[in-house]
N, C-alpha and C positions, 0 to 999 in steps of 0.2 A: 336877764342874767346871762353873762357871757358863758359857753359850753368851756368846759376844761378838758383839755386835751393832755393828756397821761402821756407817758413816754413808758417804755419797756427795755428792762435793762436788757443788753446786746449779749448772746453765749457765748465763747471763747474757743475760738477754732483755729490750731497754727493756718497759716495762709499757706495755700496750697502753692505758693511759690516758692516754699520754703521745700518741698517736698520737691518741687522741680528743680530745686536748685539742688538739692542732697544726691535725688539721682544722675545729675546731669554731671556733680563732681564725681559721684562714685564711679559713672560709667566713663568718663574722661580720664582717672585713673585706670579704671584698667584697660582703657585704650593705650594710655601711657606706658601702662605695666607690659602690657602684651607685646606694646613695640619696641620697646627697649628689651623686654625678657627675647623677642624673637629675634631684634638684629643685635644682641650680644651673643647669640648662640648660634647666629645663623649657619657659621659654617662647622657647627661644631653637634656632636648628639648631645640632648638633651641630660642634665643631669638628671641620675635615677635610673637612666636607664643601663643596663645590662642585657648582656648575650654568653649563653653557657656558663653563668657565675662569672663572669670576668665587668667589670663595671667598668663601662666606655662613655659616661656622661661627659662633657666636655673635653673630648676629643675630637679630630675630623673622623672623617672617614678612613681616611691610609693610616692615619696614626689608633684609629678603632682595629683597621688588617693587622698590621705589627703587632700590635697588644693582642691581639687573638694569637695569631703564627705562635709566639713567645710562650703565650699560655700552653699551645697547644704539641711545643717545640717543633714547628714547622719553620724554620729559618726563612726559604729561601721560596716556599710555597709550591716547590718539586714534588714529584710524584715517581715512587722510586717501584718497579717491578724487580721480582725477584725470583730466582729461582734456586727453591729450597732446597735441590739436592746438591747442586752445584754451587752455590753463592753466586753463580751469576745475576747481575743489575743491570738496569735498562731504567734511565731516567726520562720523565715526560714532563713538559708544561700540560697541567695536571685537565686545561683547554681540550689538549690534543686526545687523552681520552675520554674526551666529554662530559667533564666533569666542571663546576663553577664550586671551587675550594668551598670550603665552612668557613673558613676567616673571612673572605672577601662578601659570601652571602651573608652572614651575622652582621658585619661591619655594615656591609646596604639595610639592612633592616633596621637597625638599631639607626641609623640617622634617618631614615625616614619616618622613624616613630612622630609624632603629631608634625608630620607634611602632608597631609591629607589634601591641603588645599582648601580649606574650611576653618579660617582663621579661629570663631570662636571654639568652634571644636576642639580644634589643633592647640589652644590655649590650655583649655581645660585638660586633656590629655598631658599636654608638657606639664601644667601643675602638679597634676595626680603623681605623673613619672619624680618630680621633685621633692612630694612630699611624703608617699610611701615608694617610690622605684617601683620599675617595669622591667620586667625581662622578655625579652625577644627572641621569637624561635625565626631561624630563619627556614624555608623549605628547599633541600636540595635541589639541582636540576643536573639532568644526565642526557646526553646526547648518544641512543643508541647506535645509529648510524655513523657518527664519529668512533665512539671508540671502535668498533669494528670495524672502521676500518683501518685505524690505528694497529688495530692489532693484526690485523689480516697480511699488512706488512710486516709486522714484525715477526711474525710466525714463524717463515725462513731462519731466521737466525736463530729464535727461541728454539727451534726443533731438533732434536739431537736424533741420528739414525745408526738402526740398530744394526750392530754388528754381526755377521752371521756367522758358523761355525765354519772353521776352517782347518785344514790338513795341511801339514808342510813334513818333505820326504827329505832326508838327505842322508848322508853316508850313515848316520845311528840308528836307522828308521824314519819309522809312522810314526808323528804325535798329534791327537786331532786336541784343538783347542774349541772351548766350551762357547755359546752363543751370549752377545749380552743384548738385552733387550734399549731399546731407545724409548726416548721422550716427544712429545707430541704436543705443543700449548693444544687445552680445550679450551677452545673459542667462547662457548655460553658457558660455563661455567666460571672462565674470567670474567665478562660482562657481566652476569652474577654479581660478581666479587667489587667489579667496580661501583657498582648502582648502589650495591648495600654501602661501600664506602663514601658516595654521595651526604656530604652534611656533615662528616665525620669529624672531629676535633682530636682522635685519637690515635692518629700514626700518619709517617709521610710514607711505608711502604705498604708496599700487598706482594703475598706471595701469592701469585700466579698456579694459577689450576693446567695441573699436567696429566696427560693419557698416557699410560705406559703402551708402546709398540711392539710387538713382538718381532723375531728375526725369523725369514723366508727359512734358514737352515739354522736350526737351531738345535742339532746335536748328531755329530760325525760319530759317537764309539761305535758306533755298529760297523761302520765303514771302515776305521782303523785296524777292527778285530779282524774283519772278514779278508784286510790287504795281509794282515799278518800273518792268518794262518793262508793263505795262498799264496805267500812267496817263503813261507818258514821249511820247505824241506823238497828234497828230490822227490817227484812222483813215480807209477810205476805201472803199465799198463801192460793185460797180457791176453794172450790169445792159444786157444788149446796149451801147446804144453813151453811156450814161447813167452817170453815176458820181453819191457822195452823200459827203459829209464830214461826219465829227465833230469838231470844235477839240478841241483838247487840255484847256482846262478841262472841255467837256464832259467827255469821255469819262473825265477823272479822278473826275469827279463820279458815275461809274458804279460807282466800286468804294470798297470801304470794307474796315478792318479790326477784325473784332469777335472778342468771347469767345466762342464757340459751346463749351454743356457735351457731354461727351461721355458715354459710353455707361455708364464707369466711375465715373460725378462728375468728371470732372477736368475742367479749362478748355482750351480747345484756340483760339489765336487763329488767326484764317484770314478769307482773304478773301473779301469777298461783295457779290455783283453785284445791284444795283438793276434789277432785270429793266424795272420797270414803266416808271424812267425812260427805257430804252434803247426800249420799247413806243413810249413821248410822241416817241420823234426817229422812228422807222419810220413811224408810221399818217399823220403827210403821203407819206411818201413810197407809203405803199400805192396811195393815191389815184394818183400818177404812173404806177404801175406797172400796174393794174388795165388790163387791157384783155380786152371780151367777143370771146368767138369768132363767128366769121361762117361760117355751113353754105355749104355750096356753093348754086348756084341754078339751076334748070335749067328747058329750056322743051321742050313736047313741041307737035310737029308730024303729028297723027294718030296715026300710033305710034311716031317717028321723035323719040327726047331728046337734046337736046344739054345741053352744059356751057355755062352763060351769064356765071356768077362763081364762081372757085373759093374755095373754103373757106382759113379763115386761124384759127389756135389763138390762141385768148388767154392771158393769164397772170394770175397772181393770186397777189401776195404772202404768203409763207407766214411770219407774222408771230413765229414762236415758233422756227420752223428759222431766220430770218432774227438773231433775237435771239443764237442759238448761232453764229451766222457773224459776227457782231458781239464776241462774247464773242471767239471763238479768233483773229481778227485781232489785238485787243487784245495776246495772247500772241504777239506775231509780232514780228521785226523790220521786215520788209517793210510791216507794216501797212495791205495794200491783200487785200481778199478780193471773192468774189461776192456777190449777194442770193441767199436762192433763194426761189423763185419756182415756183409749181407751175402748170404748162400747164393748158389749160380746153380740151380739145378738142373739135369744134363736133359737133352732133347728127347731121351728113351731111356727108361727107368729099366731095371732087374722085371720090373710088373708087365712090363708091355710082351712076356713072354706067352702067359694066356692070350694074347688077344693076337699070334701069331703065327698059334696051329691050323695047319691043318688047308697052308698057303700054297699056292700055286704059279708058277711063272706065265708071268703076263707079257713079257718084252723081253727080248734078250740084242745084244749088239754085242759086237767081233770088231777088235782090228788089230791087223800081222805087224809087225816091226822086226821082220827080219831083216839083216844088215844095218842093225841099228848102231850105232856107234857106239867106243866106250862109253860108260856111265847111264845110257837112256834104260837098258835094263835091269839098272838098279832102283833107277827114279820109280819104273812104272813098279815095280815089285814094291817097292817102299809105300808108293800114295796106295796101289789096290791094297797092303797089307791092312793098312790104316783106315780104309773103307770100306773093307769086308765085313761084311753083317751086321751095319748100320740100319737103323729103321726107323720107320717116318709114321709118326702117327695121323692120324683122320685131318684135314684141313691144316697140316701142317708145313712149314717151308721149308725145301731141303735148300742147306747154302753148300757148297762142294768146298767153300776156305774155309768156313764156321767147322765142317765137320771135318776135315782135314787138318788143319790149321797150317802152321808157316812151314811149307816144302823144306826149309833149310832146318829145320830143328825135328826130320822123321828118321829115323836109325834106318842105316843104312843108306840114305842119301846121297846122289855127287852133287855135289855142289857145286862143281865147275862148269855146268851145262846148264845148272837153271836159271834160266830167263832166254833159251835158245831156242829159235823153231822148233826143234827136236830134242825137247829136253825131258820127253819122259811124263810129265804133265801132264802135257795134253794130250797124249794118248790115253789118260783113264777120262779126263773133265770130257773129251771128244764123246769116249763111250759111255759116258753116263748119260750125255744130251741125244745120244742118237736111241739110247734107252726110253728116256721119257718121253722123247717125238714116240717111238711107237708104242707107246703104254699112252696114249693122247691127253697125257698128262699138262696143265699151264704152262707154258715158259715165262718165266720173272724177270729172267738176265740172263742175257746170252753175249759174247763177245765173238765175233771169227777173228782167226789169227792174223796176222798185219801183212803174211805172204801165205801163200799154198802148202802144205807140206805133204809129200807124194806118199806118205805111209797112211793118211786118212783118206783117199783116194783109193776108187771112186766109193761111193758118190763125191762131184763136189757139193760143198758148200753147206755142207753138215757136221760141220768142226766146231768145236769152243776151246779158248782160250780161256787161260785163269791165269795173273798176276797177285801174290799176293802184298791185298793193300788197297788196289786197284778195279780189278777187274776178276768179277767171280762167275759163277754160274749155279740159278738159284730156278727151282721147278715148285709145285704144291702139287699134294698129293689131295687130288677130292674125289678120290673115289668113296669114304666114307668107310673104307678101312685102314687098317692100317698094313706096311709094309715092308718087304725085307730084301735089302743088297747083298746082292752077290756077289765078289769083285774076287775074279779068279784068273792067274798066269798061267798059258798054259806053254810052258816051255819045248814041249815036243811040238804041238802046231806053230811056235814063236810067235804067239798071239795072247789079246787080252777082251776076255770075257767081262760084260757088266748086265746082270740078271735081275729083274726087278719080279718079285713074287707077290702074290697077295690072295686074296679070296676070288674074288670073281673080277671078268673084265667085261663089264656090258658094252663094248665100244668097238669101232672099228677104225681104225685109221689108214688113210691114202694118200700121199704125194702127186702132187701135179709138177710136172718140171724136174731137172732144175730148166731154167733159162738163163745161156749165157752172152755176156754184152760184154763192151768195152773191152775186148783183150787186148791187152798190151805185150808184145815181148818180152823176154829179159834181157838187161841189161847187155851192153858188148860187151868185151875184153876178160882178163882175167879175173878168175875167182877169187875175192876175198878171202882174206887170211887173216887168223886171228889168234892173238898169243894165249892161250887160256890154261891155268894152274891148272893139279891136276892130270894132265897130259904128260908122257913121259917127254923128256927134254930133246930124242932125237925122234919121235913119232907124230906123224900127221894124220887127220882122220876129219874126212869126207863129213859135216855134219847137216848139210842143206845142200838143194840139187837147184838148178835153173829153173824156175817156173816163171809162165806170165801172169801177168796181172790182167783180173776181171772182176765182172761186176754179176752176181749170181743170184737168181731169184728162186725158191722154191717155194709152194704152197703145202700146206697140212691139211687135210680135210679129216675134222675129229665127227662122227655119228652117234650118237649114243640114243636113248630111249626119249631123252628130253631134247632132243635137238641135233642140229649141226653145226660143228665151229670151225671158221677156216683160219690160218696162220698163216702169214706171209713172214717167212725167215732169210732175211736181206745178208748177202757177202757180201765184201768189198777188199780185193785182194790188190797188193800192188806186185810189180815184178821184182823177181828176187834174182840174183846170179848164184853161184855155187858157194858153198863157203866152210873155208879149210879151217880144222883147230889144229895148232902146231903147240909145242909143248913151252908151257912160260918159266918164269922164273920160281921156284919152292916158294 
C-alpha cells in the first residue's frame, strides 16, 4: 500500500515586502517632505516660529530685523543717548556701544531655529515649530570694553563744568553771583545702563547716568559783605588826645577785588588791601606822632643828687602794626580804632635817682676857648646845657648825638658855625672823650677832626669830632655802676668842664705818647674866606688858625683789678691855613 502524504494548509502572513515597501515609501516621503519643506524655506524662518510675540515664520532674516525694529519702534536701529536735564542727544550705531540690537539678535535666532545641522532633527523641530509655534529668545551680548570706550570719548563733550561763584565791581557796587554746580557722565553706571539694555525691545533711548560736580568757589556773600562794609564809610584812627580820618573814597580805594589762584589751580576771588597806599596816608602822620624821649636830669652837689627834670617816654609809630589797625577798623561798624604806637623809653628813668647817691668824681677834663669867635660860646653853652646831668647806667652805651640830638634844633644855638672847626661842638664831644680816656672807660667811636684846632691843644691828638648823622662819639660805662655828667661853663675861667661821678674808681690810667709823624705844613698864601649867615654884613672874624698836618699816636694803658688794657687812639690831621667868616647875605 502506497504511504499517503497529507499536505498542511499554509498561515497567512502579509510578505514582509510589503512592509519594506510601506516603509521605504513612508521614509521616501519624508525625505521628500523634508526636502522640499527645507528648500522652500530655505532662506526664510520657519513658520511657527516667533521672537517677542512678534511671528517671523516665512520671513528672511532682514525682513524678520524690520518686522522686530517696527514692532519695537526702532526705525533705523540707532541708539540715542540723552541727557535728561538738558535734552541734549548723542546718537550711536548701537555696535559702537557694544551692543548687538534685540531685533538683529531675535532675527539670528529665529532663522536658525531647526539649522542645527542635523537634518532629521532639524525636521522634526521645523514641524513642531509649524504645528504648535516656537518662540525664540534670543541672548544679548555686550561688549564692555567697546562701550567704554565709547563713552570715555564722549565724556568730553557730555561733561558740563561747574561754574564757580563770582564778584563783579563796578560804579553800583559789589554783587557776588551764586555758584552753579556741573555735570559729570558716570562711566559704570552708564555701562550699567547699557548692558541691562542689552536684548531690549523697548526703546531706542537711555538716559545717561550723571554725577553732579560741585564748584571750587561756591559761594562769595561773605566776601561781598565783608568788601562792603570796608569800603562803606570814612574810618578814624587816634592817638592820646589826637584823632586822623580817612574819607571814604579814600579808604575805598584801599581795597580791591582780585582772582588770586589757589593752591589747587582754581581761581579764588577775595579781597586785597593796598598796603602801600594806606603806608602814603600814615607816614605824615608818623611825623605827628614821633616824639623823642627826654632821660631824666640830674645835679650833684658834692655827693648829694638831686632830680632836676624828670624823664618823659616818647612814642614812635609802628607803621605796619598801625597799617593792621587800619585794616580791622575798616571791618568794623564803629569804624573808629587806636594807632599803635610803640613807646621809646628814655636812657635814665626819674628811678635811676636812688642808685645815684652818694657818687663821686672819677675824671674830670678842662678846655679854655677864650677868643673864641662869635657864636662858639653859644654852641658850647647850648650842647653842655643839654648834657648836663645825663646818666649812664651799668653796661650801658653813652652815644654824645643820641643824648644831645641835632645841634641845629638846641635853644640857643648859632647855627652859622655848625659844621666848622670851631663850632662849639667839639669842644664839649673833645671833653667828654678826654673824660672817659681818664675814667678808663671802652671807647665805641671816636672821630679826630679833619684839621687841628689850637683850643684843644695840648695835648695833641685827644680831640673828637661829632657830625650829626655821621659821625658820633659813643663810650660804655662797665664799671657796674652807674653814672653822672657833669657839663659845666665856666665863664670866669672861659673854659668847659665835663665831670664824670660815680661810686668807686678801681682803675688807674696812663698815657704813653703822643707820637708825632708825618707833619706837613700849612698851606701857602692867603686865608680862606668865607661868606657865612649870621655874621654881621661889615664884620670879619678869625674862626681857624694855620695848623700842620700829622699823623699822632697815643697809647692808654687801663689797670684795674682784673687786668690791664692798652688803647692805641690813632689822629690823622691834614694841614689847614687860616680861615676868615665875613658876613653873608640875611
Amino acid at each position: 500500500m502506497q504511504p499517503t502524504v497529507a499536505s498542511r494548509p499554509r498561515a497567512f502572513r502579509p510578505p514582509l515586502v510589503y512592509a519594506l515597501v510601506i516603509g521605504a515609501v513612508l521614509a521616501t516621503a519624508v525625505v521628500v517632505d523634508l526636502a522640499t519643506y527645507m528648500t522652500r524655506h530655505r532662506d526664510e524662518v520657519f513658520p511657527g516660529v516667533e521672537a517677542g510675540g512678534v511671528e517671523l515664520g516665512g520671513l528672511s532674516e532682514s525682513e524678520s530685523v524690520e518686522k522686530l525694529r517696527a514692532a519695537a519702534g526702532v526705525a533705523d536701529g540707532a541708539l540715542t543717548l540723552r541727557d535728561s536735564v538738558d535734552g541734549r542727544e548723542w546718537r550711536f550705531a548701537p555696535a559702537d556701544l557694544g551692543l548687538r540690537p534685540a531685533p538683529e539678535t531675535a532675527a539670528r535666532a529665529a532663522f536658525e531655529f531647526g539649522r542645527s545641522g542635523r537634518p532629521i532633527a532639524d525636521f522634526f523641530r521645523s514641524q513642531r515649530a509649524r504645528w504648535r509655534g516656537v518662540s525664540v529668545e534670543a541672548d544679548p551680548t555686550f561688549d564692555d570694553g567697546q562701550a567704554r570706550q565709547t563713552l570715555s570719548t564722549l565724556a568730553p563733550e557730555v561733561d558740563v563744568a561747574p561754574i564757580d561763584a563770582r564778584i563783579e565791581v563796578d560804579s553800583d557796587g559789589v554783587q557776588a553771583f551764586a555758584a552753579e554746580p556741573g555735570r559729570q557722565l558716570d562711566l559704570q553706571a552708564t555701562l550699567d545702563l547699557l548692558r541691562a539694555h542689552a536684548g531690549s525691545l523697548d526703546s531706542g533711548s537711555i538716559d545717561i547716568a550723571m554725577l553732579i560736580t560741585a564748584s571750587r568757589v561756591f559761594d562769595l556773600a561773605n566776601v561781598e559783605a565783608a568788601y562792603d562794609l570796608a569800603t562803606s564809610g570814612p574810618i578814624t584812627l587816634t592817638w592820646r588826645r589826637s584823632s586822623f580820618s580817612a574819607e571814604a573814597e579814600q579808604v575805598a580805594a584801599w581795597f580791591s577785588i582780585e582772582d588770586i589762584a589757589t593752591d589747587d589751580g582754581g581761581i579764588l576771588p577775595s579781597i586785597v588791601v593796598d598796603r602801600e597806599a594806606i603806608r602814603a596816608w600814615l607816614e605824615p602822620i608818623a611825623e605827628q606822632i614821633r616824639s623823642d624821649p627826654v632821660p631824666a636830669r640830674f645835679d650833684v652837689d658834692l655827693t648829694s643828687v638831686k632830680l632836676v627834670s624828670p624823664a618823659s617816654i616818647g612814642g614812635m609809630l609802628d607803621i605796619e602794626g598801625s597799617i593792621e589797625r587800619a585794616i580791622a577798623v575798616a571791618y568794623t561798624d564803629v569804624r573808629v580804632g587806636e594807632l599803635a604806637v610803640q613807646e621809646i623809653r628814655p636812657r635814665a628813668g626819674t628811678d635811676a635817682l636812688r642808685s645815684l647817691q652818694e657818687v663821686l668824681p672819677i675824671a674830670q677834663a678842662h678846655i679854655g676857648f677864650e677868643g673864641a669867635p662869635p657864636g662858639m660860646f653859644a654852641n658850647i653853652t647850648a650842647a653842655a646845657g643839654r648834657l648836663n646831668g645825663a646818666a649812664l647806667a651799668p653796661g650801658q652805651t653813652f652815644s654824645f648825638l643820641q643824648e644831645m640830638g641835632d645841634p641845629l634844633l638846641l635853644e640857643g644855638v648859632e647855627p652859622a658855625i655848625i659844621g666848622l672847626p670851631a663850632d662849639g661842638i667839639g669842644h664839649v664831644s673833645t671833653a667828654a672823650f678826654r673824660a672817659a680816656l681818664l675814667a678808663g672807660l671802652p671807647i665805641d667811636e671816636r672821630h679826630a677832626p679833619l684839621t687841628r684846632v689850637g683850643w684843644y691843644e695840648p695835648p695833641i691828638g685827644l680831640d673828637a669830632a661829632v657830625t650829626h648823622g655821621e659821625r658820633d662819639l659813643r663810650f660804655t660805662n662797665d664799671t657796674g655802676d652807674w653814672m653822672l655828667f657833669k657839663v659845666l661853663v665856666d665863664q670866669q675861667r672861659i673854659a668847659l668842664s665835663w665831670t664824670i661821678y660815680a661810686k668807686t674808681q678801681p682803675r688807674v690810667v696812663r698815657f704813653i705818647g703822643p707820637t708825632v709823624s708825618l707833619v706837613t705844613p700849612p698851606p701857602d698864601g692867603l686865608a680862606e674866606i668865607r661868606e657865612t649867615e649870621g655874621i654881621p654884613a661889615d664884620a670879619a672874624v678869625q674862626a681857624g688858625w694855620a695848623r700842620e698836618g700829622a699823623l699822632v699816636v697815643t697809647e692808654r694803658v687801663v689797670s684795674a683789678t682784673g687786668g690791664e688794657r692798652r688803647d692805641r687812639i690813632v689822629s690823622e690831621y691834614a694841614p689847614a691855613g687860616d680861615l676868615i667868616l665875613i658876613g653873608g647875605a640875611p
